[in-house]
C-alpha atoms as an extended CHARMM CRD file, in Angstrom:
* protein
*
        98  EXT
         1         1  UNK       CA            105.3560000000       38.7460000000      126.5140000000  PROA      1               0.0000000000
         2         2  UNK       CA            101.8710000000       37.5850000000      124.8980000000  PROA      2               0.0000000000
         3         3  UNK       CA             99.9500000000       39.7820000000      127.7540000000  PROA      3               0.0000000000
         4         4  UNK       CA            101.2230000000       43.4930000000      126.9260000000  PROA      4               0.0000000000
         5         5  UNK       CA             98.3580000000       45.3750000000      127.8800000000  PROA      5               0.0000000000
         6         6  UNK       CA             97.8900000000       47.3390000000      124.4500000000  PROA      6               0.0000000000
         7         7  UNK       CA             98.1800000000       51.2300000000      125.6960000000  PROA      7               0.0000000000
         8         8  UNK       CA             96.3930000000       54.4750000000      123.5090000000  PROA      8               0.0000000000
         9         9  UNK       CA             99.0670000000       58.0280000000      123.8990000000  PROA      9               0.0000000000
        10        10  UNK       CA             95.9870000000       59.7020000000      121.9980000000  PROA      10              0.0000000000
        11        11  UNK       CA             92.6600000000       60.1590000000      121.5880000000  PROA      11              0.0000000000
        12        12  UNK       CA             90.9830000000       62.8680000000      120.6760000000  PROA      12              0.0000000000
        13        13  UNK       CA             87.9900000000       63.6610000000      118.2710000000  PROA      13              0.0000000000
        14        14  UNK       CA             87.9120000000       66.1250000000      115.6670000000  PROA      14              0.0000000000
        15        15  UNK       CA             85.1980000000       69.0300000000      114.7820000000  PROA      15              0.0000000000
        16        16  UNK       CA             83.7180000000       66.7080000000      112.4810000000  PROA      16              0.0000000000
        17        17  UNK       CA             83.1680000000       63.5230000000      114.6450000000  PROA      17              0.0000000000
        18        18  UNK       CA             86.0570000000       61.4850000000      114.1120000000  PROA      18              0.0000000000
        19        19  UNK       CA             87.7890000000       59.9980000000      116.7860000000  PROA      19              0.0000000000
        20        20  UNK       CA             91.4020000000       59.4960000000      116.5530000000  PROA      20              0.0000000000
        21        21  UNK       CA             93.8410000000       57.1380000000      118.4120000000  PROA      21              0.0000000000
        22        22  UNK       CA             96.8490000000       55.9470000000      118.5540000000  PROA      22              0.0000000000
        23        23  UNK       CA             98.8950000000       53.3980000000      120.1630000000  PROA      23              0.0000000000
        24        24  UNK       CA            101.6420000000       53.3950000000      122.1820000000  PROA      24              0.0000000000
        25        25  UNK       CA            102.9660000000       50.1540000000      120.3980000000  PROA      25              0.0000000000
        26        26  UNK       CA            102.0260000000       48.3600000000      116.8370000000  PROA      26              0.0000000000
        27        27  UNK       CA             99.0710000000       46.1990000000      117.5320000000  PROA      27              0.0000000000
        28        28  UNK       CA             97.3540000000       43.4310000000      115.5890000000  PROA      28              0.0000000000
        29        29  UNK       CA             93.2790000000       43.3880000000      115.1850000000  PROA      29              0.0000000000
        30        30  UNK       CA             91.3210000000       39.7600000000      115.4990000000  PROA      30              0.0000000000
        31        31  UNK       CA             88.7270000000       38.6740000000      113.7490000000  PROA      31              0.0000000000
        32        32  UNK       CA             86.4870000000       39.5820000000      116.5860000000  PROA      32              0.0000000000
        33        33  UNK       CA             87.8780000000       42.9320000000      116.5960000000  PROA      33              0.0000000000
        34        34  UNK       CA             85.0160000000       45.7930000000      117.3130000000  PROA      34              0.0000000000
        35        35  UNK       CA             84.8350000000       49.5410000000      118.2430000000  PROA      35              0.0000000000
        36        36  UNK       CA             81.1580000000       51.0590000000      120.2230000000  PROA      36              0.0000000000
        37        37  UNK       CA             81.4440000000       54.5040000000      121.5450000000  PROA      37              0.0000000000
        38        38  UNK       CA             78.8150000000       55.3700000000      123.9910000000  PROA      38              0.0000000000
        39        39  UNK       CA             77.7090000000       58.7100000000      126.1880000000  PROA      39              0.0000000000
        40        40  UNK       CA             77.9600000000       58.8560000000      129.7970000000  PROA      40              0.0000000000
        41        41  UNK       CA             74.7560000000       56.8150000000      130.0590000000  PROA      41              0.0000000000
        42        42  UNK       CA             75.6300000000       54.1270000000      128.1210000000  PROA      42              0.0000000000
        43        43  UNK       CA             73.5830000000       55.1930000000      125.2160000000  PROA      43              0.0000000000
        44        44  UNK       CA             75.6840000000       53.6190000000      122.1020000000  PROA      44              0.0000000000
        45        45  UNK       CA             76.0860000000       56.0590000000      119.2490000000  PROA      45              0.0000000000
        46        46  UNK       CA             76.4900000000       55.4220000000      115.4050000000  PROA      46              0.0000000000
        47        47  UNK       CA             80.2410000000       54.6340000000      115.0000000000  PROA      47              0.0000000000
        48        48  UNK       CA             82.4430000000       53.0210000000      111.5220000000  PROA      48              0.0000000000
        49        49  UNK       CA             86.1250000000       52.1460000000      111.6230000000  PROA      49              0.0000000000
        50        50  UNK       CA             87.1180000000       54.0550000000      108.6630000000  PROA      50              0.0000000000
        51        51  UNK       CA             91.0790000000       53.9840000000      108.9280000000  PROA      51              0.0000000000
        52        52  UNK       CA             92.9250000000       50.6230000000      110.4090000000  PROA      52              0.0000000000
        53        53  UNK       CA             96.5760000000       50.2060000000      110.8080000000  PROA      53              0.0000000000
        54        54  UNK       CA             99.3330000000       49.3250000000      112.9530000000  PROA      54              0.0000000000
        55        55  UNK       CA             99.2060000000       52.2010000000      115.2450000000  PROA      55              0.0000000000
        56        56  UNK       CA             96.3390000000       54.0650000000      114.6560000000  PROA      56              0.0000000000
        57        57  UNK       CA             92.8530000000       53.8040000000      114.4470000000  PROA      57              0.0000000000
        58        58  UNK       CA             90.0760000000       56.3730000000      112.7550000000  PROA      58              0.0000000000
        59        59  UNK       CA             86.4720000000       56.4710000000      114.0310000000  PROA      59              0.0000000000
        60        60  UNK       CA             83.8020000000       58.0710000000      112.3220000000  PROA      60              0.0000000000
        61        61  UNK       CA             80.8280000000       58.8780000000      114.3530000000  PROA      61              0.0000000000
        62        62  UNK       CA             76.7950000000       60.1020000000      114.0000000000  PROA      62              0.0000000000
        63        63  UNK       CA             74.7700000000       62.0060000000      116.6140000000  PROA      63              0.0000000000
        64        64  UNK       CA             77.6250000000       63.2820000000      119.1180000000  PROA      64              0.0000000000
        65        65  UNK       CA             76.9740000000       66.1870000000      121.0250000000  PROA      65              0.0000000000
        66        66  UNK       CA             79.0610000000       69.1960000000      121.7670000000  PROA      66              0.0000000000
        67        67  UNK       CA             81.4640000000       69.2910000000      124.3710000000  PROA      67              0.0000000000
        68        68  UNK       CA             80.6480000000       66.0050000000      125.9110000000  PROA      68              0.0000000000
        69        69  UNK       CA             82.5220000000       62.9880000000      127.1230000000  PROA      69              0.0000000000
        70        70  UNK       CA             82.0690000000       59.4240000000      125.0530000000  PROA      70              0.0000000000
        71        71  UNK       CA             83.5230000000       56.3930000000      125.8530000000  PROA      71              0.0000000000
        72        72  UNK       CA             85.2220000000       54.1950000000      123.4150000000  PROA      72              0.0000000000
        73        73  UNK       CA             85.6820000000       50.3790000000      123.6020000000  PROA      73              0.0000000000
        74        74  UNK       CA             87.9580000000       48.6120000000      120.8480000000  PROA      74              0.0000000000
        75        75  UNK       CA             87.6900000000       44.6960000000      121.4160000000  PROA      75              0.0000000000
        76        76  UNK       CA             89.6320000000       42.5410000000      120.0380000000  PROA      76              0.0000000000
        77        77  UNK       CA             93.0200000000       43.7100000000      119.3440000000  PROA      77              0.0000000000
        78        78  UNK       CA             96.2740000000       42.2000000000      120.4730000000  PROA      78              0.0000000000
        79        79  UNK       CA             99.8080000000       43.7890000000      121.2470000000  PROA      79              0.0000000000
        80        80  UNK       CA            101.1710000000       41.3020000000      119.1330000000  PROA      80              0.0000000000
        81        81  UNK       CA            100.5020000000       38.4810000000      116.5930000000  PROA      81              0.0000000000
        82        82  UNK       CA             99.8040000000       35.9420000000      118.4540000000  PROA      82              0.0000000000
        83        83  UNK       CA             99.3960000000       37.6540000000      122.0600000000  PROA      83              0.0000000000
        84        84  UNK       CA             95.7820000000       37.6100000000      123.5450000000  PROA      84              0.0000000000
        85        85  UNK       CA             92.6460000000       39.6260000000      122.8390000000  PROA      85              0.0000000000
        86        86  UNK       CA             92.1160000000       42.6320000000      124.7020000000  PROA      86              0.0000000000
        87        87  UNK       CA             89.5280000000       44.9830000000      125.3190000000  PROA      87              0.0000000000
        88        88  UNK       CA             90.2370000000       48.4280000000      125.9480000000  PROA      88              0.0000000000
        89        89  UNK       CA             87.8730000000       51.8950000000      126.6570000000  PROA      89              0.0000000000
        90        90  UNK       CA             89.2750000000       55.2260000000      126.8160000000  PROA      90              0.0000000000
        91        91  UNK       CA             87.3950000000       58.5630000000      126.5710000000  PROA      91              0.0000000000
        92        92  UNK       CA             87.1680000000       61.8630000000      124.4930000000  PROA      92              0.0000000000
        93        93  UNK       CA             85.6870000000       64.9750000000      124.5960000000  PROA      93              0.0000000000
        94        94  UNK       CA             83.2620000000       66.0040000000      121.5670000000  PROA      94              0.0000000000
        95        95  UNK       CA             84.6100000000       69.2220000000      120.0380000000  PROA      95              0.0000000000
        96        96  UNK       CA             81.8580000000       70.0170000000      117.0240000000  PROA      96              0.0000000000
        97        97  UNK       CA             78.5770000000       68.9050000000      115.2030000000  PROA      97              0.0000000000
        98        98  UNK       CA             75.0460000000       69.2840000000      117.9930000000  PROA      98              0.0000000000
């Protein structure tokens, strides 16, 4: 159906401050589609989509700090063509930069 919820399996971030996820499922991105990843507090942090396809997704982020827990929302993506936009947060643990 149109309403598949659009499920990660992954996410993790590397040393350097790239978040990586992946999908469960293809998915398609509208044109309102949009990533934020924010600390526990809410406090947004520096992030660009720097690899887009079917079932992954590349983050590239400024000003994390070590070993702590961001949250990141991707808006606008669909589990199919013409299903309906979602918006979806998951989490992942810093591993490098200070």
């Amino acid at each position: 159906s149109v309403t598949d919820a659009v499920a990660i399996v992954d996410a993790n971030c590397t040393p350097k401050g790239t978040i990586k996820i992946t999908f469960a499922e293809r998915v398609y991105y509208a044109s309102g589609f949009s990533v934020s990843v924010s600390d526990e507090n809410g406090s947004s942090i520096e992030s660009t989509v720097t690899y887009k396809e079917r079932k992954r997704l590349f983050i590239d982020t400024d000003g994390m700090k070590k070993s702590t827990t961001y949250y990141v929302t991707i808006s606008g993506i669909k589990s199919a063509e013409n299903g309906n936009e979602q918006s979806i947060r998951t989490t992942v643990t810093s591993k490098g930069k200070s």
